[in-house]
ChimeraX commands (.cxc) that place a marker at each C-alpha (Angstrom):
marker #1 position -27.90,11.90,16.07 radius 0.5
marker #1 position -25.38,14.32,14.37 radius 0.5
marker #1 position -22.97,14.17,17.99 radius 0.5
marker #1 position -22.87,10.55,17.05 radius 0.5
marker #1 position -21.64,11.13,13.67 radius 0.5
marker #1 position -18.59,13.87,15.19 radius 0.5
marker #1 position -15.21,12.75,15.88 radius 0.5
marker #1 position -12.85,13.07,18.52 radius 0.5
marker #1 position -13.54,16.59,19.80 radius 0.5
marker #1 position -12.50,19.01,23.02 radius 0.5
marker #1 position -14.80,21.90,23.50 radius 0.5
marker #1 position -12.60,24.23,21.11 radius 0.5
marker #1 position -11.93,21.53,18.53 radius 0.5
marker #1 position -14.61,18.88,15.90 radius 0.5
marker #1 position -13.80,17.03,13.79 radius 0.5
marker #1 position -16.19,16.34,10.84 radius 0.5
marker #1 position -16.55,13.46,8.62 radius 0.5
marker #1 position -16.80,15.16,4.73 radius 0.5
marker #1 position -17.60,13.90,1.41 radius 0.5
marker #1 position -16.01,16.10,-0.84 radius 0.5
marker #1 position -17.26,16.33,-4.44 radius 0.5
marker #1 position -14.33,18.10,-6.92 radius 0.5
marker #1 position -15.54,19.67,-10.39 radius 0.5
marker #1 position -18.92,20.71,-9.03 radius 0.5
marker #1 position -20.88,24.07,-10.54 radius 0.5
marker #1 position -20.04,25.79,-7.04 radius 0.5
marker #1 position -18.90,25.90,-4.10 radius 0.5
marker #1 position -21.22,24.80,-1.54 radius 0.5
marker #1 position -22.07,22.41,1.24 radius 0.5
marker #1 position -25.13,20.64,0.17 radius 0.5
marker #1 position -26.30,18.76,3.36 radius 0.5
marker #1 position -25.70,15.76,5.19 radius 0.5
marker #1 position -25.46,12.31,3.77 radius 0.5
marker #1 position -25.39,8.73,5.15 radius 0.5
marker #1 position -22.32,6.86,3.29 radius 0.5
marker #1 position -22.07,2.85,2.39 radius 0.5
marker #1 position -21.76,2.18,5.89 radius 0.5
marker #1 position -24.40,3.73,7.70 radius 0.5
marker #1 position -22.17,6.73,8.79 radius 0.5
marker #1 position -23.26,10.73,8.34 radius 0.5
marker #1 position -20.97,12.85,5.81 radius 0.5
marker #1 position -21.16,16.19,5.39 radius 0.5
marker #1 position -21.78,16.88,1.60 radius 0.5
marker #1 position -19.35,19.57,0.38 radius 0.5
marker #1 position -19.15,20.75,-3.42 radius 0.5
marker #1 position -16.54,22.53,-4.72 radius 0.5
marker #1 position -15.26,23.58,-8.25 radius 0.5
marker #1 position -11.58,23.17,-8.82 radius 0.5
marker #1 position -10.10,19.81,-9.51 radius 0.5
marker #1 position -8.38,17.34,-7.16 radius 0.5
marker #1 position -4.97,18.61,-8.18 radius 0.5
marker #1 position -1.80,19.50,-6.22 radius 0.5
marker #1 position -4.08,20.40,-2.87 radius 0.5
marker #1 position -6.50,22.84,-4.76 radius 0.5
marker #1 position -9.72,20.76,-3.69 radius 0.5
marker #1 position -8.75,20.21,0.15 radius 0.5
marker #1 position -8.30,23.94,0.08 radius 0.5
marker #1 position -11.13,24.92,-1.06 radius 0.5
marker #1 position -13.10,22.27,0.73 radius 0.5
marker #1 position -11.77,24.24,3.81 radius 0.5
marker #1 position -12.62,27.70,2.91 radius 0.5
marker #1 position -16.14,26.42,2.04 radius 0.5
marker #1 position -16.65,24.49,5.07 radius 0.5
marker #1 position -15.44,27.89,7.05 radius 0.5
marker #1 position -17.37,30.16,5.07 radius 0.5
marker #1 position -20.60,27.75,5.88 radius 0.5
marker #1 position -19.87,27.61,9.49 radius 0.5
marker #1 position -19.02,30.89,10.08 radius 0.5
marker #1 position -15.43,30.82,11.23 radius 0.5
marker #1 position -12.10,32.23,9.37 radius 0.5
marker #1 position -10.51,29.84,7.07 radius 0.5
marker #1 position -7.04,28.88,9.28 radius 0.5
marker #1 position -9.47,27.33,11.38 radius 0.5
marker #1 position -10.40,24.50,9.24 radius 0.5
marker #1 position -8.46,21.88,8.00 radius 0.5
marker #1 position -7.80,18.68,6.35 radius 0.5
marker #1 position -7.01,16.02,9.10 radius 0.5
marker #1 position -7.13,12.67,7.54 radius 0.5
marker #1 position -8.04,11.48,3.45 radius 0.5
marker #1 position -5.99,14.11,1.86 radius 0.5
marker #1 position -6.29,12.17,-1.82 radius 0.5
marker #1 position -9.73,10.71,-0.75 radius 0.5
marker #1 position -13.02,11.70,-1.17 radius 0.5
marker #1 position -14.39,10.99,2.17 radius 0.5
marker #1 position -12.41,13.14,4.54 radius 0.5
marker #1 position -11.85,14.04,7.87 radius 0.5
marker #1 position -11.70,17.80,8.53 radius 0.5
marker #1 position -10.85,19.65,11.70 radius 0.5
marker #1 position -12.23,23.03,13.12 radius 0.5
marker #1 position -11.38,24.93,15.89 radius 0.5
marker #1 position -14.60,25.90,17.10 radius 0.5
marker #1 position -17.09,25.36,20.12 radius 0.5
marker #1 position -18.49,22.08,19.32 radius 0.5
marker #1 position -21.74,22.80,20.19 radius 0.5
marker #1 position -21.80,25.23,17.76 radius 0.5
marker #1 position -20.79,23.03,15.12 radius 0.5
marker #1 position -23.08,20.45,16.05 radius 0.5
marker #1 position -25.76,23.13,16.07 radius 0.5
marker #1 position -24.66,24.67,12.12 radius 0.5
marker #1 position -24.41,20.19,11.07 radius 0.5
marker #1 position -28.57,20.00,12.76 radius 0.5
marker #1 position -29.21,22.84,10.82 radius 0.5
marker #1 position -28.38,21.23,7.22 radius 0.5
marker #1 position -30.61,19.12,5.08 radius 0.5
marker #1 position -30.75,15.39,4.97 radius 0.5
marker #1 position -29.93,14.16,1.28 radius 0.5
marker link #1:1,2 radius 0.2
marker link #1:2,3 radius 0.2
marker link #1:3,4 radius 0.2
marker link #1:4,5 radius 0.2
marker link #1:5,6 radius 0.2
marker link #1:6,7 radius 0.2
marker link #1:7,8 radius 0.2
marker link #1:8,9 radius 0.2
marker link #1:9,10 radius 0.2
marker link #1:10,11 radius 0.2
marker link #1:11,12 radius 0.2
marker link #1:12,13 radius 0.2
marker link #1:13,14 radius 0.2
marker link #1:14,15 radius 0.2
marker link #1:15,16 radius 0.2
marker link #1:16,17 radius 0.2
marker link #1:17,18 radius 0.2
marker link #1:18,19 radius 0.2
marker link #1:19,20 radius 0.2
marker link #1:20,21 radius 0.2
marker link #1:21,22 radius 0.2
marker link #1:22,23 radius 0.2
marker link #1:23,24 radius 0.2
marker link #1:24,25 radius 0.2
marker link #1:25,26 radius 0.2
marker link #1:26,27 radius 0.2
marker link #1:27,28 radius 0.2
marker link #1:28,29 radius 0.2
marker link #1:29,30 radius 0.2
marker link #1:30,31 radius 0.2
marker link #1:31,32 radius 0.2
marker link #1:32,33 radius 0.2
marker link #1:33,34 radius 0.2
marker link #1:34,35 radius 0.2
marker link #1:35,36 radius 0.2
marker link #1:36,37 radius 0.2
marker link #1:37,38 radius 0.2
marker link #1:38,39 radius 0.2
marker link #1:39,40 radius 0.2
marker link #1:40,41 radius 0.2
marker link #1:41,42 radius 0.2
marker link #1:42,43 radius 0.2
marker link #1:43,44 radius 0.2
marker link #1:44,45 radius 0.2
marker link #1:45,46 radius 0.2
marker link #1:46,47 radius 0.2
marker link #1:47,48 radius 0.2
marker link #1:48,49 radius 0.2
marker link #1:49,50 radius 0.2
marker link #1:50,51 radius 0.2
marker link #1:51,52 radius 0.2
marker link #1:52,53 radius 0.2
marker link #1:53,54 radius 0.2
marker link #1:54,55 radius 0.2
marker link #1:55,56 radius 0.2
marker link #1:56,57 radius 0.2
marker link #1:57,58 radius 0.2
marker link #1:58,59 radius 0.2
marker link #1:59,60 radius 0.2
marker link #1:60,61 radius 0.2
marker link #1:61,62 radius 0.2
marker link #1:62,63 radius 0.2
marker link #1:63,64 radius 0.2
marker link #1:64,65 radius 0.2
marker link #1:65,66 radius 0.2
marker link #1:66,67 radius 0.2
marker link #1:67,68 radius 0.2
marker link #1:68,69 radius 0.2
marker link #1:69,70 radius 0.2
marker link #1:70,71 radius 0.2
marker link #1:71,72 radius 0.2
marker link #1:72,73 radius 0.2
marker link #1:73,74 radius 0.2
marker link #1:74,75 radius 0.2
marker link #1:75,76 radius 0.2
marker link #1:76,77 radius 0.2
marker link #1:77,78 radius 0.2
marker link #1:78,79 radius 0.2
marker link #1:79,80 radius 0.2
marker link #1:80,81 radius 0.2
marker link #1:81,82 radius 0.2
marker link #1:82,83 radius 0.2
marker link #1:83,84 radius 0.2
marker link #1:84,85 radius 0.2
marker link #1:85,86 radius 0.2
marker link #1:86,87 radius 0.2
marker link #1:87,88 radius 0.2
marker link #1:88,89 radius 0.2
marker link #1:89,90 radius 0.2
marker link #1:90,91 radius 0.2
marker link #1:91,92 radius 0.2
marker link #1:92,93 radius 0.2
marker link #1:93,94 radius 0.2
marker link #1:94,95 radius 0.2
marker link #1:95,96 radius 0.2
marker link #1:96,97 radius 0.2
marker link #1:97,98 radius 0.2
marker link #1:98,99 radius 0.2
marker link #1:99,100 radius 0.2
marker link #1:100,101 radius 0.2
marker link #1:101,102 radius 0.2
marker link #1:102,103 radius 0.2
marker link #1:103,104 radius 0.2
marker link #1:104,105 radius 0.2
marker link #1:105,106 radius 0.2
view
């Protein structure tokens, strides 16, 4: 179950478990993933290189774009120079659950 895979959340604020993938054709957020351990990551492409903060960026303003809020209400909580991520939005978490049951399973 995708609550399962959210972390610590209040009703305004989710926090979602991302793979990000740097150097991709485009920016996009290609579904939802199970990683080595059994846990659910949210796939998210983007283009720019892991340099100097470029990716986390725009792994935030493609996550916000995707679920439909502005882009200073997403952020990079945990995993900066990582991959697997943790990101932060201030949003009703249902909603957010609702937009992560919406995605396809890879």
């Amino acid at each position: 179950m995708i609550s399962d895979t959210l972390g610590p959340m209040s009703s305004d604020v989710t926090q979602i478990p991302i793979h990000a993938t740097p150097k991709a054709q485009r920016n996009a957020v290609a579904g939802v993933k199970a990683d080595d351990a059994g846990r659910l990551e949210v796939q998210v492409r983007v283009t720019v290189a892991p340099e100097g903060g470029k990716a986390n960026k725009a792994v935030c303003e493609t996550l916000a774009k995707a679920i439909g809020v502005s882009k200073s209400k997403v952020s990079i909580v945990r995993g900066e120079t990582s991959r697997h991520k943790m990101a932060q939005v201030e949003a009703p978490s249902a909603d957010v659950e609702a937009w992560m049951d919406g995605l396809p399973r890879l």
